[in-house]
C-alpha positions as CSV (number, residue, x, y, z in Angstrom):
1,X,160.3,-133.8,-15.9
2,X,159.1,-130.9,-17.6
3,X,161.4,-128.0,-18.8
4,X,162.4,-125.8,-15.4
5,X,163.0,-122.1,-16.4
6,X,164.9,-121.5,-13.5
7,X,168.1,-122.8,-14.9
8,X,170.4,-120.1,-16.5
9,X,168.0,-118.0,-15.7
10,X,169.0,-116.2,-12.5
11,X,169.0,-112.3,-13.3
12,X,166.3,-110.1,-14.9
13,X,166.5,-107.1,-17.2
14,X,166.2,-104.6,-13.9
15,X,163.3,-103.0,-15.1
16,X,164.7,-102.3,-18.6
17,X,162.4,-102.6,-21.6
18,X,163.8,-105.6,-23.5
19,X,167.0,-105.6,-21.1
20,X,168.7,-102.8,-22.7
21,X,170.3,-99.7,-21.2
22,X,170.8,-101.8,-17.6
23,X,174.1,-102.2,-15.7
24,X,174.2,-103.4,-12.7
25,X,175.5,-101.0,-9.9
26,X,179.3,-102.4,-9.2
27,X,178.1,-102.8,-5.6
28,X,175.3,-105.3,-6.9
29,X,177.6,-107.0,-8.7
30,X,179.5,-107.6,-6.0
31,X,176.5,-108.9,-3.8
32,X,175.3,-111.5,-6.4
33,X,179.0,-112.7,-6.8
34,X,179.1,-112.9,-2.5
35,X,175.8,-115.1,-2.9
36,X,176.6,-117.1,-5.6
37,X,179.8,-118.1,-4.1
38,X,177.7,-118.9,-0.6
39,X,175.1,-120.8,-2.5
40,X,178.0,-122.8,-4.7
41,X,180.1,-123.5,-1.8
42,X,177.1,-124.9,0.2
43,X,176.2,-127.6,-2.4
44,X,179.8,-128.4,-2.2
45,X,179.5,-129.4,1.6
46,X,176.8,-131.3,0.9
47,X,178.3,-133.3,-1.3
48,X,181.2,-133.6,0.5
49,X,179.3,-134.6,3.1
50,X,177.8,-136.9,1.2
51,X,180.8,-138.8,0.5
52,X,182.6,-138.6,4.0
53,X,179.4,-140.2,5.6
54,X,179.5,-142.5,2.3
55,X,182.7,-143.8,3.9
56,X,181.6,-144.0,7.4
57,X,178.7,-146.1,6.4
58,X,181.4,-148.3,5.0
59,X,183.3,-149.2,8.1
60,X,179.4,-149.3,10.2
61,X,177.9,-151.2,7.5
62,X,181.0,-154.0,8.3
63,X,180.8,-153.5,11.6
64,X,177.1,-155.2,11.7
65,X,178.2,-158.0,9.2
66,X,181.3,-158.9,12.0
67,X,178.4,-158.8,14.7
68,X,176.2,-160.9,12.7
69,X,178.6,-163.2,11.4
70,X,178.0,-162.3,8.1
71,X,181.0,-161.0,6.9
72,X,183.2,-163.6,5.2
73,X,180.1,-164.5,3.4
74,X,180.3,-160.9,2.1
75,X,184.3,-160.9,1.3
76,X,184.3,-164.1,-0.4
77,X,181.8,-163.1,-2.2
78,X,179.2,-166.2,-1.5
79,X,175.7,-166.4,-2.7
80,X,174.5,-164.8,0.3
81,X,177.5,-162.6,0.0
82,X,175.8,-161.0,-3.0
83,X,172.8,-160.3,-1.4
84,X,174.2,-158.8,1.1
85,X,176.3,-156.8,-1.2
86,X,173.0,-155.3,-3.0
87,X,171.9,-154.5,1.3
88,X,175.6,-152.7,1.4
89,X,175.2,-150.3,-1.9
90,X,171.9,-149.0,-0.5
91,X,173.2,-148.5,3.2
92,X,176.1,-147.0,2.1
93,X,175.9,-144.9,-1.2
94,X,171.6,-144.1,-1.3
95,X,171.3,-144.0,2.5
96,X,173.9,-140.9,3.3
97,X,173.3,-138.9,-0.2
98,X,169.7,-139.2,1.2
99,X,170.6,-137.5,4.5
100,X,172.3,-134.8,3.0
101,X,169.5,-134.3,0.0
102,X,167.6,-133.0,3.4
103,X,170.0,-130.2,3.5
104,X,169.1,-128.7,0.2
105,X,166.7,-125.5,0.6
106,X,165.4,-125.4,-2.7
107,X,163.2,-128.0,-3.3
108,X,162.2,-127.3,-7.1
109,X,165.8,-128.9,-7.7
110,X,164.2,-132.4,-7.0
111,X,167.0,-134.8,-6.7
112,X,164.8,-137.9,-7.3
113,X,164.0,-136.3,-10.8
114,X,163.1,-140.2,-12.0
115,X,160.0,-138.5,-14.1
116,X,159.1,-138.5,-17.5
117,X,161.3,-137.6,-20.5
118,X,161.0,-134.5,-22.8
119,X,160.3,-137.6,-25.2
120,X,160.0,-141.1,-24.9
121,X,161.9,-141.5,-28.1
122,X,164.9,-139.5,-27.8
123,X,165.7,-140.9,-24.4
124,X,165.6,-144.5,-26.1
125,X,167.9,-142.8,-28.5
126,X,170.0,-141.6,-25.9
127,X,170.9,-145.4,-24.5
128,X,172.8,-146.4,-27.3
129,X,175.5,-143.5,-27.8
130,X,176.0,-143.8,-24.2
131,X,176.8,-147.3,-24.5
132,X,178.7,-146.4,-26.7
133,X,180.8,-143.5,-24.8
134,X,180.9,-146.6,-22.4
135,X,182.6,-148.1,-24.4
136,X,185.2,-145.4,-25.3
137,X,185.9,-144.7,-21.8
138,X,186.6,-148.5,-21.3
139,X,189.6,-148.5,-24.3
140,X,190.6,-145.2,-23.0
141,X,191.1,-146.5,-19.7
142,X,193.2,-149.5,-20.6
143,X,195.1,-147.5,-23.2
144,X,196.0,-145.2,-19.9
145,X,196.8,-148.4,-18.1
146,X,198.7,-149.9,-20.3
147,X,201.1,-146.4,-20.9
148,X,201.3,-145.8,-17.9
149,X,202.4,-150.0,-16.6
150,X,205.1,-149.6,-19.6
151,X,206.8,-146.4,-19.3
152,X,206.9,-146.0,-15.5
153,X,206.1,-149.8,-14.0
154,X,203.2,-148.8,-12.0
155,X,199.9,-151.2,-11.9
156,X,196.8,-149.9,-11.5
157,X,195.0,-152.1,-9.1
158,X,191.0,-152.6,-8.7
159,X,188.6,-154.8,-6.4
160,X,188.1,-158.0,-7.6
161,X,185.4,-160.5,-6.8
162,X,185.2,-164.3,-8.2
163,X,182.4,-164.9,-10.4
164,X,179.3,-167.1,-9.4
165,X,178.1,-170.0,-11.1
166,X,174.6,-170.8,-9.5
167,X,171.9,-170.0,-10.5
168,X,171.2,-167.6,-7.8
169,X,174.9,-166.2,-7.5
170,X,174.3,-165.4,-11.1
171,X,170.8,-163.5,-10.2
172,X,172.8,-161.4,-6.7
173,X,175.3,-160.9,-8.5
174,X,173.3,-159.0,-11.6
175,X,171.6,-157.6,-9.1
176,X,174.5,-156.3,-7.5
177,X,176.5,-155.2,-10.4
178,X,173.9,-154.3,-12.7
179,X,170.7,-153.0,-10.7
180,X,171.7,-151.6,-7.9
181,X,174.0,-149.4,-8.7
182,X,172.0,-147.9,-12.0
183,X,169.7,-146.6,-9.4
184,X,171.4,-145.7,-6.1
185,X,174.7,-144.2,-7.9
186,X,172.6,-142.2,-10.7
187,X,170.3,-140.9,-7.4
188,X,173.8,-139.9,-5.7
189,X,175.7,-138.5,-8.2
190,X,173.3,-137.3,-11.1
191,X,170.4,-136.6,-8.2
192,X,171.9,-134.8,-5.2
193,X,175.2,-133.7,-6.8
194,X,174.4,-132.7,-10.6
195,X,170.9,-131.4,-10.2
196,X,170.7,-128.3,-8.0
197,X,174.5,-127.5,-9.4
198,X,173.0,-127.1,-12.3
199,X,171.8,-123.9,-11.4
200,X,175.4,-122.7,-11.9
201,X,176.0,-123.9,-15.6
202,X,175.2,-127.1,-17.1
203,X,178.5,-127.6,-18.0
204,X,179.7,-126.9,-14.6
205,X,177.6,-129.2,-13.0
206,X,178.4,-132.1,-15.4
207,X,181.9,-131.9,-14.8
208,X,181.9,-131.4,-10.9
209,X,179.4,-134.6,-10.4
210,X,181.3,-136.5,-12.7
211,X,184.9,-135.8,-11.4
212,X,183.4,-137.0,-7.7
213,X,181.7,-139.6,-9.7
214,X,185.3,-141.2,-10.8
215,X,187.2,-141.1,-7.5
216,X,184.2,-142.5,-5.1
217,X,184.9,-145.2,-7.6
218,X,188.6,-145.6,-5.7
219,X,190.8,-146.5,-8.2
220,X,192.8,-145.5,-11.4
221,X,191.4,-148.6,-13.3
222,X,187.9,-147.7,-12.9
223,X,188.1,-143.9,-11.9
224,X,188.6,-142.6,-15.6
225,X,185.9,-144.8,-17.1
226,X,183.9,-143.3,-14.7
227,X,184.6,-140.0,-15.1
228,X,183.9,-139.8,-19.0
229,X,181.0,-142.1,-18.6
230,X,179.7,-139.3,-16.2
231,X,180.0,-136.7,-19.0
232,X,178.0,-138.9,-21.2
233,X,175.1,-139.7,-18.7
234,X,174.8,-136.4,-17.1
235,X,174.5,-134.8,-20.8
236,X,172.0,-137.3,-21.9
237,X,170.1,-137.1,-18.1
238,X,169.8,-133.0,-19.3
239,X,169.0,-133.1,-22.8
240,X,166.1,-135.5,-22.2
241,X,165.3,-134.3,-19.1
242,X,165.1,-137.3,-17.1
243,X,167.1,-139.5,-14.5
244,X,166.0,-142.4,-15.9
245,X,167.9,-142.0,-19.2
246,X,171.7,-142.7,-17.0
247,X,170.4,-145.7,-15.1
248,X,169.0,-147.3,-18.5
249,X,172.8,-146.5,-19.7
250,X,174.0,-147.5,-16.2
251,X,172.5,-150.5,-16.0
252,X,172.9,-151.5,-19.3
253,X,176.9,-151.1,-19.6
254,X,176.7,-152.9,-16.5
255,X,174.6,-155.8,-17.1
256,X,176.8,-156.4,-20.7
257,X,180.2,-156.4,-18.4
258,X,178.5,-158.9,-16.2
259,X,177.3,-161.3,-18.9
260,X,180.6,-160.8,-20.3
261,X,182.3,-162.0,-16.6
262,X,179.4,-165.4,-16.4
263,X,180.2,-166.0,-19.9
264,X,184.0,-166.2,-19.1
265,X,183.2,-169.1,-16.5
266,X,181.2,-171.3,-19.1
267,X,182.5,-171.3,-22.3
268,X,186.3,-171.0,-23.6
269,X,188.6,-167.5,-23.6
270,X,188.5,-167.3,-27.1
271,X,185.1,-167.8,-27.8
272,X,184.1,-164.8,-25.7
273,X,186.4,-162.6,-26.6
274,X,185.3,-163.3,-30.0
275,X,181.4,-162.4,-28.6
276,X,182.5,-159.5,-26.7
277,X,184.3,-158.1,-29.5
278,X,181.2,-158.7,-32.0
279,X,178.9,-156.6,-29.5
280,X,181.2,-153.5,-28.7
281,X,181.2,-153.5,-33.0
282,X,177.6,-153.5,-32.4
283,X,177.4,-151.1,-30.2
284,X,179.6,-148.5,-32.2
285,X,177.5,-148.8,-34.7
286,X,174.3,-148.9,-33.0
287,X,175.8,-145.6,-31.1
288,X,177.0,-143.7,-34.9
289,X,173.2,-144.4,-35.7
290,X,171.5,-143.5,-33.0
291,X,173.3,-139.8,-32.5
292,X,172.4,-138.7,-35.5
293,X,168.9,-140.0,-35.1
294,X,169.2,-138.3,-31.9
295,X,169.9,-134.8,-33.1
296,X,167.5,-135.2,-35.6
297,X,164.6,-136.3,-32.9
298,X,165.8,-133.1,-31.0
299,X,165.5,-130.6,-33.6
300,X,162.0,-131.7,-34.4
301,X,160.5,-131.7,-31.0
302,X,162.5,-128.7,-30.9
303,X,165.0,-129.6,-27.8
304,X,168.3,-128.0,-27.6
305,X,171.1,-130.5,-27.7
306,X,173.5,-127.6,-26.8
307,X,173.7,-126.0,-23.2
308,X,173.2,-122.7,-23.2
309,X,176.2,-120.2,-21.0
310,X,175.5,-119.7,-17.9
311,X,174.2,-116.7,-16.3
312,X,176.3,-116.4,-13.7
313,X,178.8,-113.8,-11.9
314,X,181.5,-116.0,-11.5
315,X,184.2,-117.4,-13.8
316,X,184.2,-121.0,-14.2
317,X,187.8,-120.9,-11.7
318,X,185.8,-119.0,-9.1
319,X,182.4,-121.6,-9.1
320,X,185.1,-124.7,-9.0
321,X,187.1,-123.1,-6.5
322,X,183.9,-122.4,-4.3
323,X,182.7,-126.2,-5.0
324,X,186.0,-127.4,-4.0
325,X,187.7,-125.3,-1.5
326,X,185.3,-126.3,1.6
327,X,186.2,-128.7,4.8
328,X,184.2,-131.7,3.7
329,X,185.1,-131.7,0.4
330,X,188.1,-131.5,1.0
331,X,188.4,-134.1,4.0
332,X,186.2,-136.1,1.0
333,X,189.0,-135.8,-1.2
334,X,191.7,-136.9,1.0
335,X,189.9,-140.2,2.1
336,X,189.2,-140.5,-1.9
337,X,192.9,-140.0,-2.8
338,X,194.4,-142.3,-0.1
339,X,191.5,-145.3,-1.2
340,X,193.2,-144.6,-4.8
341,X,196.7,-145.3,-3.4
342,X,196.3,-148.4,-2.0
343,X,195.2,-149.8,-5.4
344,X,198.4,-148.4,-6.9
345,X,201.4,-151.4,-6.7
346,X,204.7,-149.5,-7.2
347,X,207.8,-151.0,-9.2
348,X,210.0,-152.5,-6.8
């Protein structure tokens, strides 16, 4: 992916030698902000779209496994249920973000921006200190858990699937948990949301894709880990300027928790928390090291870790409100809260 000048970079000097001595007619002002606020609120239909046909793909997708039989296998999490699993993610997350990709006009905003790095070196930099963040977001998570179970008696719930033991379950179910998702999820949410919002602020867009990001995820267990591991990987997919840097992060923060879940059904509690605890040590460390390398790397090659401010008409309250405040993304939200409240187990 090569640098794109057409981010934060939507309104000329007017004519004006260097810029100076122009201000923009009130009336133009006024036009821009009308535009902006059309062009904003259009990317938030798609991606509202996106995730209301996300959920109608669920309930098809189970439709065909109850006409082929297939569907126990898929619920009990079989062998075969794993494969089928891998099937599901791309039918229902790449397939409708996909469809509604077709609706963006502006096609320099590639959404399957899976090209080559600013440099090699700082997006292998980059892996690490996400991990790390990964990590973060996962003791963050439980520490909300946990306050929130004590002081109130609520219990965040989350889907749960047995872990294989074959040989093969062990391969669908990587492939599943670890693959998969690295790629489909950082096309849908980094790719079709994140990218052409970008346009909009950096920031901005980070924050919008990651907060949709978290609640497609359906629960309060996983939703926050989400949503900071989002900040991470979108800032890391800019800075380096390529997709590929969140699904390396994706898939590795995956992969780790499902070693960690196989290891669990081999070899006693103790001795893999003992091994899980050695490698998040690791991977602090790893993650200190490798962000200062990282800014260092930057400066040379002469890559701005720092977004710049957007050039843009609107407050950061009117460009969220535009994003937000639109009938799909709305419905989306509704369908994403209520999937959120049947994970919740109230005290009795």
């Amino acid at each position: 992916m090569e640098y794109n000048p057409q981010y934060n970079t939507q309104y000329n000097s007017g004519g004006a030698q260097g810029g100076y001595g122009y201000q923009p007619d009130p009336s133009d002002t006024l036009r821009i902000m009308r535009r902006e606020k059309r062009q904003i609120r259009k990317l938030g239909n798609i991606s509202g779209l996106g995730i209301l046909l996300f959920a109608l793909f669920q309930f098809v997708g189970a439709g065909i496994l109850f006409l082929l039989n297939l569907f126990d296998d898929y619920a009990n999490s079989t062998d075969r249920g794993y494969a089928i699993g891998v099937m599901m993610s791309v039918f229902c997350i790449f397939v409708p973000f996909f469809l509604t990709s077709l609706l963006l006009k502006d096609k320099r905003q590639q959404c399957l921006n899976f090209g080559k790095p600013y440099d090699m070196r700082l997006m292998f930099l980059a892996v690490p200190v996400g991990l790390m963040i990964c990590m973060i977001g996962n003791y963050a998570t439980n520490f909300l858990s946990t306050f929130v179970e004590t002081t109130t008696g609520i219990t965040f719930e989350y889907p749960d699937s047995p872990t294989p033991t074959s040989p093969l379950g062990i391969a669908m179910y990587l492939l599943q948990l670890a693959v998969v998702p690295a790629l489909v999820e950082e096309y849908a949410l980094r790719g079709v949301v994140m990218m052409p919002a970008r346009k909009f602020g950096n920031w901005f867009a980070v924050l919008v894709s990651s907060a949709l990001f978290g609640m497609m995820h359906g629960n309060l267990v996983q939703a926050p880990f989400a949503f900071i591991v989002g900040i991470g990987i979108g800032y890391f997919v800019i800075v380096t300027g390529s997709m590929w840097t969140g699904v390396m992060i994706h898939f590795c923060n995956n992969f780790f928790s499902g070693v960690i879940s196989i290891l669990y059904e081999f070899m006693p509690e103790k001795t893999v928390d003992i091994i899980y605890y050695i490698c998040v040590a690791v991977f602090f460390a790893a993650g200190i090291i490798c962000l200062v390398l990282f800014r260092t790397r930057a400066r040379k090659q002469n890559i701005s870790v720092k977004f710049k401010k957007p050039r843009t008409a609107l407050s950061r309250g009117e460009r969220t409100a535009a994003y937000f405040i639109n009938i799909p993304m709305i419905l989306s939200i509704i369908y994403l809260l209520y999937t959120t409240y049947t994970f919740i187990t109230w005290p009795s």
